[in-house]
Each structure stands twice: as C-alpha cells, then as structure tokens.
N, C-alpha and C positions, 0 to 999 in steps of 0.2 A: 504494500500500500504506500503513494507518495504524500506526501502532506505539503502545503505551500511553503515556500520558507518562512513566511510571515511567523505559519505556526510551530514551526521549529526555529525560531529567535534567529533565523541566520541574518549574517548582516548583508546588505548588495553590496557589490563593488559600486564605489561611485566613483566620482572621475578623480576627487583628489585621492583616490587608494590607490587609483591607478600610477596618477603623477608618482606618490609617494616612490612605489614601487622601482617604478619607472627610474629616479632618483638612485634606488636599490643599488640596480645595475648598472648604472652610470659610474657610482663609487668602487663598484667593488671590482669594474674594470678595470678602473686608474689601479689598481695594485697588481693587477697582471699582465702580461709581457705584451699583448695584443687588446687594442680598441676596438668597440663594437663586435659587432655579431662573429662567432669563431667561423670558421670556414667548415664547410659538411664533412668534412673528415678530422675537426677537432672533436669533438664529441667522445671518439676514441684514445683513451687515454695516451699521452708522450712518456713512453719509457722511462727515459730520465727524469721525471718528475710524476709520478702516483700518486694518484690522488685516490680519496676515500669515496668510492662509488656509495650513490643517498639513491635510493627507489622512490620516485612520485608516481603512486597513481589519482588518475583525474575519473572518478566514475559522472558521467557527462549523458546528452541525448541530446539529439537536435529537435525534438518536441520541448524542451525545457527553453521559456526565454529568460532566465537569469544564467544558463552554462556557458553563451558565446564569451561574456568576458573570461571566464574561467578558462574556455579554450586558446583564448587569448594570451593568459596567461602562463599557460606549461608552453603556448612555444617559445615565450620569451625567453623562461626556465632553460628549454634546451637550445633554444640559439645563444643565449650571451652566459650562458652559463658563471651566472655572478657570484658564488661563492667561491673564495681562497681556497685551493688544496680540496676541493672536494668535483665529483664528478658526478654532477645530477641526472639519473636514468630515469626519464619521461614513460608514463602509458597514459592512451588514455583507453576507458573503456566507456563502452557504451552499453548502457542498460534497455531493459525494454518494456518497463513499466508505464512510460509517456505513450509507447508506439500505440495504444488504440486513442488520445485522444486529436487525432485530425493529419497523422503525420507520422508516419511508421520508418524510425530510422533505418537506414540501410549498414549503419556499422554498428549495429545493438546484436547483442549475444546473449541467450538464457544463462549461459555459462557465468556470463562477466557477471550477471545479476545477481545469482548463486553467491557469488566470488564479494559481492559488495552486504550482501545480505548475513553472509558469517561474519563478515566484520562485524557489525552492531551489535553485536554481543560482547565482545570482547573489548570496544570502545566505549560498550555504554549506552547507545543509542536506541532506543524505544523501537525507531524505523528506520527506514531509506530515507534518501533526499539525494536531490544533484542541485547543484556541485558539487561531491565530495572530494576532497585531498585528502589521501593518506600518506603520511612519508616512510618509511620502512618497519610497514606493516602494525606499527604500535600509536603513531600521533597522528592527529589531524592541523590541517594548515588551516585558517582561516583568514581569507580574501582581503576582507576590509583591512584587517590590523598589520602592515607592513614589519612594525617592529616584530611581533611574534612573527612569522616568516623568516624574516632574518636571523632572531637567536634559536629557532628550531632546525633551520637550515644548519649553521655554523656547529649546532651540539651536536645534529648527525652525521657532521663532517670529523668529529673528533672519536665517534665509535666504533672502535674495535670488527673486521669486517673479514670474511674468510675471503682466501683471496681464489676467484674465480678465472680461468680460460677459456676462450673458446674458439677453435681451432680455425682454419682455413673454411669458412662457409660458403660451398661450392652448389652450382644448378646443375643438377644428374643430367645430361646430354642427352640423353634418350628418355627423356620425361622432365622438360622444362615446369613442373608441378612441383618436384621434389627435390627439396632444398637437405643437402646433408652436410654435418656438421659434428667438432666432436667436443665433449665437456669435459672438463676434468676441474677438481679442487684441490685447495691445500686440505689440513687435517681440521675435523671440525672438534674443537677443542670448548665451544658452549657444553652448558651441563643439556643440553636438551636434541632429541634426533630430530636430522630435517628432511624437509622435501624438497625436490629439485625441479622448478620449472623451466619449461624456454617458452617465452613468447615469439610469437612471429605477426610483428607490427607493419604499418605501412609509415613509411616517411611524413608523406605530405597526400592526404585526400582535401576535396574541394566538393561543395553542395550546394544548390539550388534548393532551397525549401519552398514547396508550392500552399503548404497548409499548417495548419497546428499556431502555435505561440510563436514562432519565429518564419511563418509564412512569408514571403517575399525576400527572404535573406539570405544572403549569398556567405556561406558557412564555412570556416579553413578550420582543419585539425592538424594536427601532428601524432607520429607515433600511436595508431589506431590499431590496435588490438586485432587481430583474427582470429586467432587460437592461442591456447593459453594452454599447454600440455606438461603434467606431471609426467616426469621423464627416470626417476628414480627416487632414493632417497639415501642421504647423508646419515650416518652412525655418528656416534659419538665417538671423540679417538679416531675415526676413518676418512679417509678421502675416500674422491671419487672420480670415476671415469669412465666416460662411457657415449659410445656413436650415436649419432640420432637420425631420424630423418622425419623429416617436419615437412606437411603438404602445403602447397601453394592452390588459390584459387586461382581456376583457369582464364587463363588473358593477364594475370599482377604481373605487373611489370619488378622481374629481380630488381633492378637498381634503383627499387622506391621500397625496398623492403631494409628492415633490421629483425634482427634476433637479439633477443634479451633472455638472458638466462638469471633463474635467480633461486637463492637458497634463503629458504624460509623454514620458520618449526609450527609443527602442523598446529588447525585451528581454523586459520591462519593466524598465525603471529609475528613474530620478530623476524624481520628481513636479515638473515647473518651473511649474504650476500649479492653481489651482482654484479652483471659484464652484459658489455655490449657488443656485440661488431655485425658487419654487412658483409651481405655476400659477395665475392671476385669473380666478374664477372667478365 
C-alpha cells in the first residue's frame, strides 16, 4: 500500500534543497583532482587511490510526481560523485505499486518491490513510499536536509567494506543476451553470513510519460535496475568466487549496461560490500 508523503511526514525537495545540494558538490569537488562531472569511466575506481564503495538505492516510479527530483538527484550522486575517498554505487529501482494509477512504469519490477518492502521492517517503516534512499542497506537519506546527506555520506565512506572484484564482463558472441562475468571476495570477517548479488542496471534510460502524476514529462534515470540476482553466499571467515552469467533483455544495448555486484547479510541488511564495472565491449 502507498500513502502520500504528506502522510508519511516526508519533506519535498524544494528548490533551495536542491541549491543546497547542489553547493554539496561544488565543494566537495574543489578537494579532488578533477572539476565537474567525472568522465563515464570514472565511476570505476583508480587503483592508486581506493576508495570506500557506499550503495545508494533510489526505490522511485514514474507514476510518483514527487520521485523526478529524487531521480535527479542519484544522477548527480553518480556523475560528480562528491564525496572524498569514497565511491558512491547508484541503483535505482522501480516499484510497481503506482503502475495501476494512470501510468504503468516500464522499468518497475515485483522483485524491486519485494526488495523495498523487506526493508521496512528492519528501518522501521509502517509502509512503502517513493522516494526512498537507502544507503548500504541500514540508513535512509532524506532529500530536503542536505546536511544529513553529507554527514551520512562521509560516515559511510569511513566503514569498514569487504573488498569486492569483478572480472572482465564480457557479451557471449553467440548470444549477444548473455553477459558473463566472474566475482570473487576478500575474507568476510563480519560476525554475520552474507548474500551475494549482481545487478545488471542500464546506464542512462529516457521517458515520455503520456499519463499518471507526471503525464507530459519527459523523465531521465540513471542506473535502472533489471535484474537483481542472488548469485551465492558469503560464510563467515570465507571468501568467494564464482562465474556468472546474467541475461540481457533482447535489443539492450551492452555499452549502456553496468553490473553491480554486492554483499549484503540477509534480511536485507548491512551492505558489507560493493563493485562496479561494464562490460568490454
């Protein structure tokens, strides 16, 4: 069941949250080596400088007209990527709880809803709602308040993260669907066993809304969700390793795709880690 934000006290972005923000990333540029937006293959960490990968997911719908700023905002998230020392890993998903009222999203998943629906239990949350940010798997962001953003961001840039790989991600030649790929861990030294996902997201989708709360509006996402596959699971004391092969919808274009893989401890709970990378294409 959705409830307005009114009745879940959410705040709207308004325009000076945006400024605020906006401000955010402006500062927290000046302190790294390049200005404005990173180039499409920054995202992917620099070797000589590791940073502490942060998981944002955005649970979002293009039937919802309070989520366009929110989607606004994780691409800001993943293009200027404005926190020090840390490397913010965008999702978004999309739910499908709005899709009967006027406007049935095209990147909404029963799965993602599943996925957003365990959370509120373990956050506390009565129900759903969109916008929701959660940042690795334990907190929630909230829009309006720029400073909480900032110091939720920077704490989850100082925690402790297993450190994840993820091999050469290759399109099988005789089946441009099938994206293979291989994962491996360091040792997972939490008190707690985890699960291993890999997502397989799309870069940049674009929308035309003919109906609903955001009818007539021409809609940008980033990092859109498709499949969301538990792929193993992490022991305590053990690493891991292991091939994959993750389906493509037919006609996605490879070089608009990433994989995200992530270790989480069941529930869903605590993100203990996360890696990005695209397919070579």
């Amino acid at each position: 069941m959705k409830m307005s934000r009114e009745a879940l006290g959410l705040t709207l972005v308004s325009a000076s949250a945006v400024v605020f923000c906006c401000l955010l990333f402006s500062s927290a540029a000046l302190s790294r080596s390049a200005c404005g937006p990173q180039p499409r293959g920054a995202i992917e960490s620099d070797k000589s400088a590791p940073e502490t990968p942060v998981l944002i997911e955005l649970f979002t719908s293009e039937g919802c007209s309070s989520c366009p700023p929110a989607d606004i905002f994780l691409q800001k998230l993943d293009t200027s990527q404005p926190i020090s020392g840390a490397q913010l890993i965008v999702l978004s998903e999309h739910v499908t709880y709005w899709d009967h009222d006027g406007w049935k999203d095209p990147n909404s998943s029963p799965s993602l809803t599943d996925r957003q629906s365990s959370y509120e239990s373990v956050l506390g949350e009565k129900t759903v709602f969109t916008p929701q940010l959660i940042v690795d798997g334990t907190q929630q962001m909230r829009l309006g308040n720029a400073q909480q953003i900032k110091d939720l961001l920077q704490k989850a840039a100082t925690a402790p993260k297993v450190p994840i790989r993820i091999g050469e991600v290759t399109v099988d030649a005789g089946n441009p669907t099938a994206l293979r790929a291989h994962i491996e861990t360091d040792a997972n030294f939490d008190k707690h066993n985890a699960d291993v996902y890999v997502a397989v997201a799309l870069d940049h989708v674009e929308s035309q809304v003919l109906r609903g709360e955001n009818g007539g509006r021409h809609l940008v996402h980033v990092a859109v969700v498709l499949e969301l596959t538990k792929v193993g699971k992490l022991q305590k004391g053990k690493t891991f390793a292991q091939d994959v092969q993750l389906k493509l919808k037919p006609g996605t274009d490879p070089k608009n795709v990433r994989l995200v893989a992530v270790v989480q401890e069941s529930g869903p709970g605590k993100v203990l880690g996360a890696a990005l990378r695209r397919p070579t294409i």
